[in-house]
Structures are given as structure tokens and as C-alpha cells.
N, C-alpha and C positions, 0 to 999 in steps of 0.2 A: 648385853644383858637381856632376858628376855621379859613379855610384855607383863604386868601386875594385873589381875583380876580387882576391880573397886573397893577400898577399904571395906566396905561391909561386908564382902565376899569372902575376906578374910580372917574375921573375928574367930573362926575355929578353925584355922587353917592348921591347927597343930598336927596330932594325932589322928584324928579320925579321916581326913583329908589325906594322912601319907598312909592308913591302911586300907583308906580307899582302894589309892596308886597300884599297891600292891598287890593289892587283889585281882584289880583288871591287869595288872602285867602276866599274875601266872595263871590267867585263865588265858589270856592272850598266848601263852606258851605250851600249854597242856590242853588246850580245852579246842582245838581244830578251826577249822575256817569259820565257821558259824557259832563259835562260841561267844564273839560280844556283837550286842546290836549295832547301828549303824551309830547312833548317837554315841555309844562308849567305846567305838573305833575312832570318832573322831575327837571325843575326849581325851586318849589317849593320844592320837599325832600333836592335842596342843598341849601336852606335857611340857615336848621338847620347848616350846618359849613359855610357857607360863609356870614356872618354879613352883607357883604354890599357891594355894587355894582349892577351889571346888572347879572345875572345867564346863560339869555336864550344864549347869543354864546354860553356858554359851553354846554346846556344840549343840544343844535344843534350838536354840535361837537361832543357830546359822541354818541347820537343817528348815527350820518353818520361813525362811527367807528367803534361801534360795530354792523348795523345794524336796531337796532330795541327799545324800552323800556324795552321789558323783556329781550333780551340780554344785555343791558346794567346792570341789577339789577342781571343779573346771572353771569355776567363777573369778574373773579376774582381780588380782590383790587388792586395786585401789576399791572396787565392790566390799571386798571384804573387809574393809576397813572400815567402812561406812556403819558395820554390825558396833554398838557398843560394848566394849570387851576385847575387840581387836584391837591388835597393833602392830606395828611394822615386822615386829620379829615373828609374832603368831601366822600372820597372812603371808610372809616366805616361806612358814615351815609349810603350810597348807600345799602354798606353790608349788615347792620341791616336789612335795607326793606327787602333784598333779603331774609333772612333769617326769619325773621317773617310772610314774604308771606308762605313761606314752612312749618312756624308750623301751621298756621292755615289750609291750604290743610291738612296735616296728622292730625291735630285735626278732620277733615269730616270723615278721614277712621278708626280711631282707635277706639276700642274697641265697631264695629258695624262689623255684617256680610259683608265682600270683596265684594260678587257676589249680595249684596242687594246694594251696595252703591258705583255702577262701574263706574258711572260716576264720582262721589267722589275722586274714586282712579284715575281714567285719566287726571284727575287734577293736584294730587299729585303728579303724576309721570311727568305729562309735564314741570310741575314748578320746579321739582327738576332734570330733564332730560334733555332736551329738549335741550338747549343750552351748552351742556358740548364738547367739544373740544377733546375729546376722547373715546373709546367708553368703555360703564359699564357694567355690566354682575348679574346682583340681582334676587334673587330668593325669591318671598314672602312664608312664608310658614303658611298652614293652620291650625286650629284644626277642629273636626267631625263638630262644627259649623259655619264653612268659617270663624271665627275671624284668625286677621294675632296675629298669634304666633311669628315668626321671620320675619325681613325684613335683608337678608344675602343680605353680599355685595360679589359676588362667583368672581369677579375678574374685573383686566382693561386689556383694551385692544380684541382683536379679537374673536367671537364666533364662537368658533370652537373645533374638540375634542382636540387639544391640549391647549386649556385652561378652558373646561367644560370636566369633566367624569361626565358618567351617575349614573354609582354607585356610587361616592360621593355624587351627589344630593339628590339620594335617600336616601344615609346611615342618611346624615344629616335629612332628615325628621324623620327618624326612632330617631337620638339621641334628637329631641326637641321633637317628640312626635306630629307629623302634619301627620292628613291623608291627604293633597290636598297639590298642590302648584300652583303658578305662577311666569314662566321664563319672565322676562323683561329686555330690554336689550335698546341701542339707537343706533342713527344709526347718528354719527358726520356733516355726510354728508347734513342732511336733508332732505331725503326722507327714509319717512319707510318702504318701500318694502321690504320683507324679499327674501335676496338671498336663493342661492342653500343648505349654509352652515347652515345658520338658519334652512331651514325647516328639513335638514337633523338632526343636533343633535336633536331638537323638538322631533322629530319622535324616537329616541334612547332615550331619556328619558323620554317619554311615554309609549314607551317597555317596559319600566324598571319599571316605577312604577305600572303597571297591573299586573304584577308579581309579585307583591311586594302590592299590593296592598292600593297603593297613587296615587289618583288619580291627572294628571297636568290639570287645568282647563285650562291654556291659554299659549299663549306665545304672550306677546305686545312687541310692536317694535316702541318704540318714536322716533320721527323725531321733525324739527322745522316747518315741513311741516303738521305732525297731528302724527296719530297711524296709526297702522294695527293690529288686531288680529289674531293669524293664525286659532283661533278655529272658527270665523266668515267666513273667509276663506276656510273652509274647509278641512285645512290641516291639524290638529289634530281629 
């Protein structure tokens, strides 16, 4: 069944409510990428579990909670349950989006050269980054032809050496068989600037892999603010 919007929500839930629906369906269909705002895009995904009623308070209210659209579709279910109006069926259909936006971003970058298709990946990485609540530590690794071999999750929490060694990065390239990699990491806060600690391990695990003979093409640093490269930057 899917979730009920508050008795009160409902007292005109008849008519004007299903010509609502329909309205945002074929502008949804006729009317182009930009044709409904972020709030009646997301009225619209909670069609699918809320049968009937009014949607847009809630998807106003999810929107001024978590911020944004795509933090709302990044925000984890039991969060969004938390919103009044949610319920178990609404916050999976949410989920699903969220999650189906993600495979089609990594459907752009798989099984194509990383460094031919970077925008691709800045995509994948924003959608899957961008809004996480802590911070993540992934190391893509390459083969001789920039395809990603592994996408390692090296750790949560702070980037720093005590929670990156340089010789494990590298050992791990050596065990999957990657001459390249890319360190990607986020940054909770929203801005991607890389501190002092970023550029410094960067810099120790580029060490390491010259000597070793892996090269790091990059180290991105996602924010909900945008990227930073530090190899655009100068710092690798």
C-alpha cells in the first residue's frame, strides 16, 4: 500500500487533486527537462506511494529540510522518515530515484577510458558524493588503459595518514593489477578546497607510486559546492 498524506490533507482530495496529477504528468511529458520546478519533480516521484492527496507541502517541506532536490534524493530513508508525511513506501520510492540516478552516472564511466570520459566521472562522483554527511576516502584504480579496474572504498572518515598509508595504496594497485589511480575523497562541509592534509598525503602517495611505478593521475575533492582537482591545481 502506499504511504496516506494526514486526514486533513485529504478533505479535497477528490477532483482538483487528480487534475492537479495530471497536469504535472503532461507537462512532465511535453513540456522538456525544465519544465517542472524541483518541488513538483519531487511531487511527482511521491505520486508513486502516496495515492492521493495534495503532495506539494511535503515535497516543500522535504526540499526546506534537507536543503535542496538532490539532497533530498541522497538523504538516507530512515532521515527521511523523520519528515512528517513520510513513510516507509514514500522514502523507498525516493530511495529507488536516488539510486537509479547513480547507476546510470557509473553506467557513463564504466568500461570506457576514466581520463576520456572526466566529465562523466564528475558526475558519478557528485551524485554519489556530494551530499554524504561524512567524509569518504575511494581510490579508483586503473589499468595501462585508464579503464577503472577497481573502485576501493579505502575508508570513512578523516584524510589523513592515519587513516590512508601510502604503501597500502600502492600495494593494492600492485594486487589488482592497476598501473594508474585516482584518490577521491569529499569534503562534508561543502566546499572542496583541499586543506593542508589533503595536499600533503597527495603528495606521499605520488611518492610512492613513481617509485613504484603507478602513476596517481588526480586527487578530486567533491564538495556540494562543485570539485577541485589538485592535479588542475598544480599540486600533483
Amino acid at each position: 500500500m502506499g504511504d496516506w498524506l494526514p486526514r486533513d490533507a485529504n478533505k479535497s482530495a477528490g477532483g482538483s487533486h487528480a487534475g492537479h496529477r495530471e497536469r504535472l504528468r503532461q507537462r512532465l511529458l511535453t513540456g522538456g527537462a525544465e519544465a517542472l520546478a524541483d518541488y513538483e519533480l519531487l511531487e511527482f516521484l511521491l505520486f508513486a506511494a502516496i495515492r492521493q492527496g495534495d503532495t506539494k507541502p511535503l515535497a516543500k517541506a522535504l526540499i526546506a529540510r534537507f536543503g535542496s532536490f538532490s539532497a533530498v534524493l541522497a538523504a538516507d530513508p530512515q532521515a527521511l522518515r523523520q519528515v512528517k508525511g513520510m513513510g516507509e513506501a514514500s522514502a523507498a520510492a525516493l530511495h529507488a530515484c536516488s539510486l537509479a540516478a547513480r547507476r546510470m552516472a557509473r553506467g557513463a564511466v564504466q568500461d570506457r577510458p576514466v581520463l576520456g570520459s572526466w566529465q562523466a566521472l564528475l558526475d558519478y562522483l557528485a551524485i554519489d558524493m556530494a551530499h554524504l554527511v561524512h567524509e569518504r576516502v575511494r581510490v579508483l584504480y586503473l589499468n595501462a588503459q585508464n579503464r577503472l579496474i577497481l573502485d576501493h572504498l579505502l575508508g570513512e572518515g578523516s584524510i589523513d595518514e592515519a587513516a590512508i598509508h601510502p604503501r597500502e595504496v600502492i600495494r593494492k594497485a600492485f594486487d589488482v593489477g592497476a598501473t594508474a589511480l585516482i584518490l577521491v575523497h569529499n569534503h562534508p562541509s561543502g566546499n572542496p578546497e583541499p586543506s593542508r592534509a589533503d595536499i600533503a598525503i597527495t603528495t606521499r602517495i605520488a611518492e610512492a607510486g613513481r617509485l613504484l611505478g603507478v602513476t596517481v593521475h588526480d586527487h578530486v575533492i567533491i564538495g556540494r559546492e562543485g570539485h577541485v582537482s589538485l592535479r588542475a591545481k598544480g599540486l600533483i
